[in-house]
Each structure stands twice: as structure tokens, then as C-alpha cells.
DRENDO-1510 file (C-alpha; in Angstrom, 1 decimal, always signed):
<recs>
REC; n; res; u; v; w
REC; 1; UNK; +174.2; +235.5; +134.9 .
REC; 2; UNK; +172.4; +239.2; +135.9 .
REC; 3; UNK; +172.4; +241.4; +133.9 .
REC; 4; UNK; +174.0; +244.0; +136.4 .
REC; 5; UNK; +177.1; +241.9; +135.4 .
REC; 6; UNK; +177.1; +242.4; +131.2 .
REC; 7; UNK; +175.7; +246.1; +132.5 .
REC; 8; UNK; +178.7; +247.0; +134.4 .
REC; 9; UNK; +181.3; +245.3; +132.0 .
REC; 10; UNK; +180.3; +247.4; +129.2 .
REC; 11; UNK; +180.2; +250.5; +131.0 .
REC; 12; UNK; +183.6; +249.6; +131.6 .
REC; 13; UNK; +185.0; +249.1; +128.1 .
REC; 14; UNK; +183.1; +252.2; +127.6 .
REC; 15; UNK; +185.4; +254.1; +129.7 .
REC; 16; UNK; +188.5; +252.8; +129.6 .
REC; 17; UNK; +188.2; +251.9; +125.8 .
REC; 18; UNK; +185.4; +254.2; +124.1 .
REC; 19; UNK; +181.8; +254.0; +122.5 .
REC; 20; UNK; +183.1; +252.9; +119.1 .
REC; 21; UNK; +184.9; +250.2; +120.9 .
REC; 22; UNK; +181.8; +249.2; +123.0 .
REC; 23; UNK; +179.2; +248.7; +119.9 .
REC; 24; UNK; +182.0; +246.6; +117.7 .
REC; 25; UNK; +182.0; +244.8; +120.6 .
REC; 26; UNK; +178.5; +244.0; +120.5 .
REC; 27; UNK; +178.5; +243.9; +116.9 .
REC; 28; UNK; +181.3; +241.1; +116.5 .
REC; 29; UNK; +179.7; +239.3; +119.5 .
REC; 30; UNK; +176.9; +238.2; +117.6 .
REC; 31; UNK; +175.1; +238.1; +121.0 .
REC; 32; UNK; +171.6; +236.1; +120.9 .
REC; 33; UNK; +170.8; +239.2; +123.4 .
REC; 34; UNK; +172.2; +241.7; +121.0 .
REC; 35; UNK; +173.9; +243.2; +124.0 .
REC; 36; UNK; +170.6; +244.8; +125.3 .
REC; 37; UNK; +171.0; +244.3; +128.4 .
REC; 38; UNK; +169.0; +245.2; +131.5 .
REC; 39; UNK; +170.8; +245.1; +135.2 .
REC; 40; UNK; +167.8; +242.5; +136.5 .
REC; 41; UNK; +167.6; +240.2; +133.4 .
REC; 42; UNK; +169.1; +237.6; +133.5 .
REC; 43; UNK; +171.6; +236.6; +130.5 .
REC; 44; UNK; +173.9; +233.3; +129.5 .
REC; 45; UNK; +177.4; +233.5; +130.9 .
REC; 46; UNK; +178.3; +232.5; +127.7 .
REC; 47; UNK; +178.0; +236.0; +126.3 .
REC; 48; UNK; +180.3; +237.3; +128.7 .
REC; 49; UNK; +182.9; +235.7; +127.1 .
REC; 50; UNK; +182.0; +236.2; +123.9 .
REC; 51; UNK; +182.2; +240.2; +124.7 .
REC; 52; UNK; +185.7; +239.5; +126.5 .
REC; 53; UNK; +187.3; +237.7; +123.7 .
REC; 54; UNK; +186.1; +240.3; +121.2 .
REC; 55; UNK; +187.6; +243.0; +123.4 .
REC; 56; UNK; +190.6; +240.8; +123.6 .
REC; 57; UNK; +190.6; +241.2; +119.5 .
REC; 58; UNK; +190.2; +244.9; +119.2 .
REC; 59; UNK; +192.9; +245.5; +122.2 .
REC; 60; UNK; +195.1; +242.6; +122.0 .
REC; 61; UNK; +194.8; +242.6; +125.8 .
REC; 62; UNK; +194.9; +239.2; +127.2 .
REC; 63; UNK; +191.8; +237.9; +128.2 .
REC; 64; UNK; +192.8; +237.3; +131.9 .
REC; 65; UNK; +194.3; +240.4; +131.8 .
REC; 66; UNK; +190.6; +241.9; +130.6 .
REC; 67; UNK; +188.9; +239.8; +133.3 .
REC; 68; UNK; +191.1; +240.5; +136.1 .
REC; 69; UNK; +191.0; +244.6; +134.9 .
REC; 70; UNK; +187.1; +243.7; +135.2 .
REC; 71; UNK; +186.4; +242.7; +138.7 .
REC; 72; UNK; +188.9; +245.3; +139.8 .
REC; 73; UNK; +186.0; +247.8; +138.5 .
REC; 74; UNK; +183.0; +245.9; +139.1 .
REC; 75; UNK; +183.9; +246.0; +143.0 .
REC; 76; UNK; +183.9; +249.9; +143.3 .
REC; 77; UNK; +180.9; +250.1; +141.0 .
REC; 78; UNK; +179.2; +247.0; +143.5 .
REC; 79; UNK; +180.8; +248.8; +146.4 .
REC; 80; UNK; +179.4; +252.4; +145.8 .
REC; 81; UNK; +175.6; +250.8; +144.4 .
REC; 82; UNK; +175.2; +248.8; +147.8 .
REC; 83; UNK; +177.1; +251.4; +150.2 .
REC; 84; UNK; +174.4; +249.9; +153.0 .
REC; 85; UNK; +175.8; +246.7; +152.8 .
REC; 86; UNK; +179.4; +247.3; +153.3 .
REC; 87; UNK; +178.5; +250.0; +156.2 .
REC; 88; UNK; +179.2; +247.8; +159.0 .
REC; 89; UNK; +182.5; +245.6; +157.9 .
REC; 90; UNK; +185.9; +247.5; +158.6 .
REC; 91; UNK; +188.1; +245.7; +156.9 .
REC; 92; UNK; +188.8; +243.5; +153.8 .
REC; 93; UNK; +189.4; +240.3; +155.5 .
REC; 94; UNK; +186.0; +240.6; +157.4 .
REC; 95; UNK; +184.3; +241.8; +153.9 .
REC; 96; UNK; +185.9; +238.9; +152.2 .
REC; 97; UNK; +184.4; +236.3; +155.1 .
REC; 98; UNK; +181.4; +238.0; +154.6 .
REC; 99; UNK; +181.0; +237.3; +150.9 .
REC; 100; UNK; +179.2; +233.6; +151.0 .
REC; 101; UNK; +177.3; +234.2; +154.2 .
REC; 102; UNK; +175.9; +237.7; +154.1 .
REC; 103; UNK; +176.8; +239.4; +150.9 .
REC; 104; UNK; +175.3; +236.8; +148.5 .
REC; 105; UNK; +172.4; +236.0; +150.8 .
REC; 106; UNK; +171.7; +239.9; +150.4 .
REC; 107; UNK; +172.1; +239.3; +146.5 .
REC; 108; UNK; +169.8; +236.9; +146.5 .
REC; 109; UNK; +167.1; +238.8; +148.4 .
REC; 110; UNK; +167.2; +241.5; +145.4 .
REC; 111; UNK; +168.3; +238.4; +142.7 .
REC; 112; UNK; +166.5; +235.1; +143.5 .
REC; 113; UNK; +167.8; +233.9; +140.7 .
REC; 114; UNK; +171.3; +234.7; +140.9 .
REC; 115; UNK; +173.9; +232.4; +139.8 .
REC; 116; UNK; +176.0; +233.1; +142.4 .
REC; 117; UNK; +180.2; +231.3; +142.5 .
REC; 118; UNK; +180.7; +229.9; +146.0 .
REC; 119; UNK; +183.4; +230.7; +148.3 .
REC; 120; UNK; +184.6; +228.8; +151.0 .
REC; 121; UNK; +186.8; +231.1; +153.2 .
REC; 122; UNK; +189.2; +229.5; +155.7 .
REC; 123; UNK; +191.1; +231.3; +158.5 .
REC; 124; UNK; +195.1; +230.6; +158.5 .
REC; 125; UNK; +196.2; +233.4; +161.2 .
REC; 126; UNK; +195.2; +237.0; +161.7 .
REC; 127; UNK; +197.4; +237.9; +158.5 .
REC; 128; UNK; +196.3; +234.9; +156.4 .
REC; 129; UNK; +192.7; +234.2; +154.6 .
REC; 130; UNK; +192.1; +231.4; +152.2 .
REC; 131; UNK; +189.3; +231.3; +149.3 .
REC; 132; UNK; +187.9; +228.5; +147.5 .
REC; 133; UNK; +186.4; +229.5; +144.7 .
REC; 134; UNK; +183.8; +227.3; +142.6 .
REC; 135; UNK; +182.1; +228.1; +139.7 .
REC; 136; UNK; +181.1; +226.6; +136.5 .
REC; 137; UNK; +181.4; +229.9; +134.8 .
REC; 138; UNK; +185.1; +229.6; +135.5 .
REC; 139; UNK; +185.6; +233.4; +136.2 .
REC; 140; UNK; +188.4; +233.4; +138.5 .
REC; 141; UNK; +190.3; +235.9; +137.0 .
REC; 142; UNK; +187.0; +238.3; +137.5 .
REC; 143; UNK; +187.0; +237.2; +141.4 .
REC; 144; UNK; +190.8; +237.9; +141.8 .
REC; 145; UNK; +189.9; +241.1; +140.5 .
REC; 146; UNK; +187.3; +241.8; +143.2 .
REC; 147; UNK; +189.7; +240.6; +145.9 .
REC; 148; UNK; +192.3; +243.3; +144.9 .
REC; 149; UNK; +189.3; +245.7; +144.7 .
REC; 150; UNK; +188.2; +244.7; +148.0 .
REC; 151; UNK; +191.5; +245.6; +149.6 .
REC; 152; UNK; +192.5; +248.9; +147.6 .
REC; 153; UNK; +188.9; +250.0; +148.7 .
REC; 154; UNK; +190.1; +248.8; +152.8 .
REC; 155; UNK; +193.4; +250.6; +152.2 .
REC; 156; UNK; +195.5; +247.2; +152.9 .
REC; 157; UNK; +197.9; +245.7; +151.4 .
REC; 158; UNK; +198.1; +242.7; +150.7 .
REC; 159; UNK; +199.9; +239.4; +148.3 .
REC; 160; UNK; +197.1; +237.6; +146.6 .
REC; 161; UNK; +198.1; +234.0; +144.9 .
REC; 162; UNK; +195.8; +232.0; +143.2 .
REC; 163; UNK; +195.9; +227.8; +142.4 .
REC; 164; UNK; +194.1; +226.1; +140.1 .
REC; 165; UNK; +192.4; +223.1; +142.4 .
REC; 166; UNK; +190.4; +222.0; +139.6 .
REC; 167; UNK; +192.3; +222.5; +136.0 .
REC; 168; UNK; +189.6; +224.1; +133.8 .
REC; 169; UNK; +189.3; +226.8; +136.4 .
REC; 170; UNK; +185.7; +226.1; +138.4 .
REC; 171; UNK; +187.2; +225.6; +141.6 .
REC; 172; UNK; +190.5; +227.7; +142.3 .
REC; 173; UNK; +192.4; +228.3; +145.9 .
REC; 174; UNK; +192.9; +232.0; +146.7 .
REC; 175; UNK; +195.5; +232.9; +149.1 .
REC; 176; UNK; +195.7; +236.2; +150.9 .
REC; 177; UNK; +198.6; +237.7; +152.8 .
REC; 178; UNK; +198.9; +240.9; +154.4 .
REC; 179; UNK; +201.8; +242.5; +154.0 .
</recs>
């Protein structure tokens, strides 16, 4: 997993939770990175959740609570680093159909080796947008996140549900309604 990823999450807890909170974080981690992260390394996913279920312990937030909280942020902080990319899509629908075939190839031109989930978007009507999510990280919770981010950001509103296709989480169905 980048590094942009354990960068941005920490910067989060840092804000919403403080610097004391941040290095027991780390500390109680026992990260084999030591939480010294750089934004183009490239880190296990493993110590994400490490650092999510220790936040989890000093907030007693639940962890998909925490995760869901994340990708909420890491979309306006992704949003406002790579302004460029998002210049020419109008909408949240067409920036969510964008994500497998032009925003991840973009990743991977700065990330080559990105571990990247994979979304399979599907049309069901002008107000309707399905998303099959698949990862072996099994961050859902993160991606529902960035789908709510995606549409505060569009100014839309809109129900998001979410189904678990596969039971341990790698490959959940997203469903998007305008309202």
C-alpha cells in the first residue's frame, strides 16, 4: 500500500484526535515501519490496520466507523493534491465511472506500483450507479467513505448501500441513488 495512504491517515488522527493521540498510535502499533512513513514508499496494508485498531482502543470508535470517517477525508485531501485530474468531470457519477479507467490508470503513471482495489461500475438508470468493489485489503468501509466524499464534494445527494458479495469483505456491491 503507498505510503500517501498511512501519510494521509495519520494526518488525519492528527487533526481530529491530536499529536499525543497520533504517536501512541504508533507507539502501540508496534509497526515494523515504525510509522515513518513517506507518501511514495510503499508499506504492508497490514499496518493500516494495526494503526486503525489502535485508534479504535484509544477512542472506542468502532473500527468501521474509523475507516469510513477515513476515506471521507482522504477524498478531499486526494481531491485538492490532484485538482488536474478532476478538472474536467462535473459530477460524481461521472467521477465515480472514471475511477478504474482514468483515475487509477493516472495513479499508476505517478505509482507503478500501486496496489490499487478494482471497481467494476455498472449503469442502472440516469439516477442509479452500481460498484463492485474487490480487494484483498478488504477496505470497504474506506471506499464507502470516498463515495460519500465524492458526492459532498459534487454537491449531490445521494443513498449509498453497500452488500457484502464475498463475506470477508474483498469484493462488496455498492449501490448509489440519487435522491
Amino acid at each position: 500500500m503507498k505510503g500517501i495512504i498511512f501519510t494521509e491517515f495519520l494526518e488525519m488522527v492528527e487533526e481530529k484526535f491530536g499529536e499525543e493521540v497520533t504517536e501512541t498510535i504508533i507507539e502501540n502499533a508496534n509497526l515494523p515501519s515504525e510509522g515513518a512513513y513517506t507518501s511514495v514508499g510503499t508499506y504492508d496494508h497490514k499496518e493500516m490496520y494495526s494503526l486503525i485498531r489502535e485508534l479504535h482502543k484509544k477512542t472506542d470508535m468502532p473500527v468501521p466507523q474509523l475507516m469510513h470517517a477515513y476515506g471521507l477525508y482522504l477524498f478531499v485531501s486526494l481531491a485538492n493534491a490532484y485538482q488536474p485530474m478532476l478538472s474536467d468531470i462535473d459530477n460524481a457519477f461521472d467521477m465515480l465511472r472514471s475511477v478504474d479507467k482514468y483515475i487509477h490508470v493516472e495513479v499508476r503513471k505517478l505509482y507503478p506500483d500501486a496496489e490499487l482495489p478494482h471497481f467494476e461500475v455498472n449503469d442502472k438508470g440516469a439516477d442509479k450507479l452500481e460498484m463492485i468493489y474487490t480487494s484483498p485489503r478488504k477496505m470497504s468501509d474506506v471506499a464507502a467513505g470516498l463515495i460519500e466524499g465524492c458526492l459532498m464534494h459534487y454537491k449531490e445527494k445521494a443513498t449509498v448501500t453497500k452488500e457484502m458479495i464475498i463475506a470477508d469483505g474483498s469484493k462488496v456491491k455498492f449501490e448509489i441513488v440519487k435522491n
